[in-house]
C-alpha positions, 0 to 999 in steps of 0.5 A: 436639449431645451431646444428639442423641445420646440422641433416638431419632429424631435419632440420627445413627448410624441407631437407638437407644443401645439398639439400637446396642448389641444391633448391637454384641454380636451382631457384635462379637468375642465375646471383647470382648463377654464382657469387656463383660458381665462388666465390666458385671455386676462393677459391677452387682455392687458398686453393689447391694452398696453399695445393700444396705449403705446401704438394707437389706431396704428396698432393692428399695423404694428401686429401685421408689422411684426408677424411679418418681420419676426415671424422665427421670434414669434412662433418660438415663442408660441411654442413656449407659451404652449409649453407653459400652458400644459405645465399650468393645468397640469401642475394645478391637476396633482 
């Protein structure tokens, strides 16, 4: 069942991990949506910092690397980080 979640064309909530979040961003509070952003981006932040540390100058190759090898991996895991964002501005908007 978890799974259906990530089919675009199954998805019992009308549209895409991805579009779901757009929906959420544009209407929610922008207050909560800002508080997503930048937890976001903090993370961003330091996970390229930690990917800096470990691969170097060979770091954007190491991404390029990995898009291309794990591309199934990646966008299941960018659906569920969509996925987690709604839940986060909307459990902050109760």
């Amino acid at each position: 069942m978890y799974d259906a979640l990530f089919e675009d064309e199954d998805d019992i909530f009308g549209g895409t991990p991805k579009s779901k979040f757009i929906d959420i961003v544009y209407n929610a509070s922008r207050v909560l949506t800002e508080i997503e952003i930048e937890r976001l981006m903090t993370r961003l932040a330091v996970l390229e910092i930690m990917a800096e540390e470990k691969f170097g100058e060979d770091f954007d190759d190491e991404i390029k690397q990995r898009l291309f090898n794990n591309a199934t991996d990646i966008e299941a895991k960018t659906k569920s980080l969509y996925i987690e964002s709604v839940g986060n501005v909307l459990s902050q908007n109760e």
